[in-house]
C-alpha positions as CSV (number, residue, x, y, z in Angstrom):
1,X,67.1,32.4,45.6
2,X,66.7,29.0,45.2
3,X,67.6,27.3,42.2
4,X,65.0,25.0,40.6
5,X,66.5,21.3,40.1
6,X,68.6,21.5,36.9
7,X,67.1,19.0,34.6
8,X,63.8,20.9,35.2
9,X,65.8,24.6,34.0
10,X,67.0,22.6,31.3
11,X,70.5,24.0,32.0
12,X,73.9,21.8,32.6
13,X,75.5,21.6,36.1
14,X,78.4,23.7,34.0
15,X,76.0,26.3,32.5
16,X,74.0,27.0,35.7
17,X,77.1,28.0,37.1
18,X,78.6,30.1,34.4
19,X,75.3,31.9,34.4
20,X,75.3,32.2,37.9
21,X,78.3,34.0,38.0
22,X,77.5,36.4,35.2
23,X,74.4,37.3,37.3
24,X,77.0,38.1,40.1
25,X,79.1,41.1,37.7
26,X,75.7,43.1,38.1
27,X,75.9,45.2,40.6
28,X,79.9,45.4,39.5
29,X,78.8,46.7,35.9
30,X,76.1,49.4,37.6
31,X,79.2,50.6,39.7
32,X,82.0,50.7,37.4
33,X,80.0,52.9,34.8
34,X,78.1,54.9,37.5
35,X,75.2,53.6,36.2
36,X,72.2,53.3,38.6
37,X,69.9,50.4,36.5
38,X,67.5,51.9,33.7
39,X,65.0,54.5,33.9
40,X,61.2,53.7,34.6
41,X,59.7,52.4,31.8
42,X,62.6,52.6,29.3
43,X,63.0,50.1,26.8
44,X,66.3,48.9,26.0
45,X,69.3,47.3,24.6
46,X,71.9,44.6,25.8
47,X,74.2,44.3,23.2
48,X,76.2,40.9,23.2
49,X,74.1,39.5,26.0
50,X,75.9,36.2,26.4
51,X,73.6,34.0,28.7
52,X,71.2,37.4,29.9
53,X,72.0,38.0,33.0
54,X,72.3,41.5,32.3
55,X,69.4,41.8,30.3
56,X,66.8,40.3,33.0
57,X,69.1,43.0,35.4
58,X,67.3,45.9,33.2
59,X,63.6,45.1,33.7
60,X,64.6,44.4,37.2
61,X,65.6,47.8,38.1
62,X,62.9,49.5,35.8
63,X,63.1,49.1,32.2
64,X,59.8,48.4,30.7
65,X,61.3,45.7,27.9
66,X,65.0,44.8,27.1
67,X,66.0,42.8,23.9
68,X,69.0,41.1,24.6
69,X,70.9,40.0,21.2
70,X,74.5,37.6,20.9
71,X,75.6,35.7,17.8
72,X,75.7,32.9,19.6
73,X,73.0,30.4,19.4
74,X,73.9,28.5,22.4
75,X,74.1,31.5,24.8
76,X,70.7,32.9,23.7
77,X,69.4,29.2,24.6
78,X,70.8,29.5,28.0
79,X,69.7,32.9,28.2
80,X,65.9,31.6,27.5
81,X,66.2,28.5,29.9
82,X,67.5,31.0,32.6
83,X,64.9,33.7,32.8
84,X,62.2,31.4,32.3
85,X,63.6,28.9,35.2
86,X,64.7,32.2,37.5
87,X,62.8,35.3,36.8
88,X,59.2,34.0,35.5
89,X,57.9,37.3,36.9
90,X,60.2,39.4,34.5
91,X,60.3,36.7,31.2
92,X,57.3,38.6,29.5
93,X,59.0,41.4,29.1
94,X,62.9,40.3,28.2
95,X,63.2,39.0,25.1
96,X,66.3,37.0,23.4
97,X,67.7,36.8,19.8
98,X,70.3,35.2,17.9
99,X,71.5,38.3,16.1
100,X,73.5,40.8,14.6
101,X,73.1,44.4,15.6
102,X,72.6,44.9,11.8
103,X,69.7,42.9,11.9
104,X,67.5,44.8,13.9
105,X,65.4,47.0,12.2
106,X,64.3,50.7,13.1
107,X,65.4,53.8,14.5
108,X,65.7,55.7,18.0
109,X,64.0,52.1,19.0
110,X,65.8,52.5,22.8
111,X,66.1,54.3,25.4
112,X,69.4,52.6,26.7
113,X,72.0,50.6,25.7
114,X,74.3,48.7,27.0
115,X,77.4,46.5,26.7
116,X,79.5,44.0,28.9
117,X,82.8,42.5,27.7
118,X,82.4,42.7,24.3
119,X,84.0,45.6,22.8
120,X,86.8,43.9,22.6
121,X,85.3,41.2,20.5
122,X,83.8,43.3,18.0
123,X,86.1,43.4,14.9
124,X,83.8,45.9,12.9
125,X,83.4,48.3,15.9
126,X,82.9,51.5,13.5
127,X,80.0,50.0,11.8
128,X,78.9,48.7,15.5
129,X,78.7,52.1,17.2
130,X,77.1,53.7,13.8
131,X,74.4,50.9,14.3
132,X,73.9,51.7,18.0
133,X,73.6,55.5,17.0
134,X,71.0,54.4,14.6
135,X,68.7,52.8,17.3
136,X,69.5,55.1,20.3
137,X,66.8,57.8,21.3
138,X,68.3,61.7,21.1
139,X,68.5,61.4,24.6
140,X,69.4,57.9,25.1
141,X,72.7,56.4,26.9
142,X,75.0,54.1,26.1
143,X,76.6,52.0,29.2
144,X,79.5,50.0,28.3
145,X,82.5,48.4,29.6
146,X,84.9,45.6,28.5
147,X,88.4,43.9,29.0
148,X,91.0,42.5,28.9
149,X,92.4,44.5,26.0
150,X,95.0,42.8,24.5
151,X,97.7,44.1,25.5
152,X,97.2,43.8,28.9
153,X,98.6,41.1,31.2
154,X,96.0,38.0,30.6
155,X,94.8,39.7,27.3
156,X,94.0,36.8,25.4
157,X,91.2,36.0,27.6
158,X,92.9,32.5,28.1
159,X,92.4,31.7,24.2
160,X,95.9,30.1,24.2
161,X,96.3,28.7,27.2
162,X,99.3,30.4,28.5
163,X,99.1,31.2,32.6
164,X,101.8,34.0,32.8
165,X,100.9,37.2,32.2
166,X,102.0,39.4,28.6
167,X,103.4,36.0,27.3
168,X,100.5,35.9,24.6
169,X,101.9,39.2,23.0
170,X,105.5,36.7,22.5
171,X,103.1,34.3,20.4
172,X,101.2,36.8,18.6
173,X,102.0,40.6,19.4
174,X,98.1,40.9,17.7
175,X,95.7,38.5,17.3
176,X,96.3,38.4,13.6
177,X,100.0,39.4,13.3
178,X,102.6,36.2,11.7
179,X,103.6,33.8,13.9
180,X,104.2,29.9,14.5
181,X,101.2,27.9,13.6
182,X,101.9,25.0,15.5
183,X,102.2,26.6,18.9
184,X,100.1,26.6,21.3
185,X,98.4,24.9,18.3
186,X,96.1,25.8,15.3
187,X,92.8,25.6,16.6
188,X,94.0,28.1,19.7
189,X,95.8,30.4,17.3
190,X,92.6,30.3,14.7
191,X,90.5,31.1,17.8
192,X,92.2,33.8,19.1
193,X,91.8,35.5,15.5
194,X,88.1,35.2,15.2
195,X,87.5,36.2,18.9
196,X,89.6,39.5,19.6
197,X,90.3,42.4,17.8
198,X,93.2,43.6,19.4
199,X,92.6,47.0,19.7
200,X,93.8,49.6,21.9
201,X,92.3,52.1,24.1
202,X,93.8,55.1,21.5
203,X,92.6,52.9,19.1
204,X,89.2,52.6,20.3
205,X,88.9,56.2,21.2
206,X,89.7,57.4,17.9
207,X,87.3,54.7,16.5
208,X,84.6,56.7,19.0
209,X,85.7,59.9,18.0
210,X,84.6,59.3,14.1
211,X,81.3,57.7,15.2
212,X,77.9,59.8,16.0
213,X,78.2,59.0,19.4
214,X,80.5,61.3,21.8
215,X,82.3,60.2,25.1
216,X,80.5,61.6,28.6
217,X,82.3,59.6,30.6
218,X,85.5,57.3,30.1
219,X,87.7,54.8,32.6
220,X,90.4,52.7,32.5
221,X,91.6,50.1,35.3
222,X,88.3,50.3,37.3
223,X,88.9,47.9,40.2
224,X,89.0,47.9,43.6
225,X,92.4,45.0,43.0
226,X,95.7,46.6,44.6
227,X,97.3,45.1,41.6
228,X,95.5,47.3,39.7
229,X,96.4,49.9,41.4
230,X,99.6,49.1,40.6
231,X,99.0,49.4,37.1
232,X,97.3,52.5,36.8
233,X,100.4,53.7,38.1
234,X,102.6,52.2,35.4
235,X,100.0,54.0,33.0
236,X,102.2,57.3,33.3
237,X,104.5,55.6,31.8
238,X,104.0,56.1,27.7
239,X,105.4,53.8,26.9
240,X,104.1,51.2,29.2
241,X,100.8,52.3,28.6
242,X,99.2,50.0,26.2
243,X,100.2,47.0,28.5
244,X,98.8,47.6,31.6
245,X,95.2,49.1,30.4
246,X,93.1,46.4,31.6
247,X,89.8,47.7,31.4
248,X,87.6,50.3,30.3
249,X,83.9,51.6,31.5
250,X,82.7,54.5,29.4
251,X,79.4,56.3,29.1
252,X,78.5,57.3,25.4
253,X,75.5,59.5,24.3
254,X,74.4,60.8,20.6
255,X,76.7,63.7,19.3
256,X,74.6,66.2,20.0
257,X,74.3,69.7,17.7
258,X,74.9,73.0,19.2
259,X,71.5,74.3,19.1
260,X,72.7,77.5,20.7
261,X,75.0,78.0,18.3
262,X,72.8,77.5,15.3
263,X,70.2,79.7,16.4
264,X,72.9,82.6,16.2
265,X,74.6,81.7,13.1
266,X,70.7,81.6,11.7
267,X,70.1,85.1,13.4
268,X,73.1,86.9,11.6
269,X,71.8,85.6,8.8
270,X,70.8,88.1,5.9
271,X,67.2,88.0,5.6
272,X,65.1,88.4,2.6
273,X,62.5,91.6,2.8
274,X,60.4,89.8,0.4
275,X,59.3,86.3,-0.6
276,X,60.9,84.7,-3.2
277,X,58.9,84.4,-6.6
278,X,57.7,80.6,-7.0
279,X,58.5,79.4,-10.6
280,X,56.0,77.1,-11.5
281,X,57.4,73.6,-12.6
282,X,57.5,72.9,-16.7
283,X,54.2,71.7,-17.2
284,X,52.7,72.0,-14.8
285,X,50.9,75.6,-15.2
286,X,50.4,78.3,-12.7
């Protein structure tokens, strides 16, 4: 595809690019969580959409509608300017707020949901994955994947400014553990609190496991990288394992009941041989 001139997209040289390259993890996201695009006509989610690229990815490969939502005002900007400038054929049907999950109103509003590298952003991630409960369909999915954790080698997403890997955890073994406040500097150290939660993968899971949405499928170091090959090895380590989990790409789906089950409980149920006498309400007469 060609790209229209830049001043005419309304985008800077540095966020063509950026958005550009999001476009690019595509086909890596669809991969990672064995995920094949969305299903005809489904309408979905893309929750922390950053600049879209994701989003207009949805309608592309069938989705009917997709609402992309991020916090941040800028990205939803760039995420406007984009699909307008570089899928005109799909803007009628994505859509772009500056919003909170909370905000959206509703419920079983999607068919699909999804998720890039933003997990590990999200500091209230049991009130996230209730929310996402709340809007999912019955039978609705949940695609999502994210990293660095923190832990990992690089996990502070480059907030500090440090090159070699695990340093970060020497500075602040969690983003809001004590430390120095002059080094790397304040402004680094106040951004690395607002922007990661610091969680790890036991940590997330047992976060999941407390939610109303159940793991179908869960995996960690998903890369075709020898080095991370190398440290999915080190992850039989225990004690290792926490700092060399880079990523995770998980599948998550409504807890569903055990229809099966109920219907037998219901069945040995004692049943009544007559019905009950109906009281009429005080007042109300006969």
């Amino acid at each position: 595809m060609t790209d229209p001139p830049i001043g005419a997209a309304g985008l800077d040289p540095n966020e063509l690019s950026y958005y550009r390259l999001t476009e690019s993890w595509n086909g890596k996201f669809w991969r990672r969580t064995n995920g094949s695009g969305a299903p005809a006509g489904a309408v979905c989610l893309d929750l922390g959409c950053g600049v879209g690229a994701l989003t207009t990815d949805l309608v592309r490969l069938g989705a009917e509608r997709a609402i992309g939502i991020d916090p941040d005002a800028d990205r939803i900007r760039v995420a406007r300017l984009a699909a307008r400038a570089f899928h005109r054929d799909l803007a009628d049907r994505v859509e772009y707020r500056a919003a909170m999950i909370q905000q959206l109103e509703g419920q079983a509003a999607f068919d699909m949901v999804v998720s890039r590298d933003t997990f590990e952003h999200i500091h209230d991630l049991p009130q996230v994955l209730r929310e996402v409960a709340r809007l999912l369909r019955p039978a609705g999915r949940f695609y999502v994947g994210f990293g660095p954790l923190y832990r990992s080698p690089f996990g502070d997403h480059g907030l500090l400014g440090l090159r070699l890997p695990w340093v970060h955890l020497f500075v602040a073994p969690t983003p809001d553990a004590p430390r120095f406040d002059s080094w790397p500097s304040r402004r680094r150290l106040d951004l690395l609190d607002r922007e990661l939660n610091g969680l790890t993968l036991n940590e997330i899971e047992a976060i999941v496991e407390r939610s109303p949405l159940q793991v179908e499928s869960l995996r960690v170091n998903v890369s075709d990288h020898p080095g991370m090959r190398l440290l999915s090895l080190a992850r039989r380590i225990p004690v290792l394992c926490d700092f060399v989990t880079v990523n995770v790409y998980a599948v998550l789906r409504q807890a569903s009941r055990d229809l099966e089950a109920e219907a037998e409980v219901a069945a040995a149920a004692p049943r009544l041989t007559s019905s009950p006498v109906r009281r009429p309400h005080p007042g109300l007469g006969p």
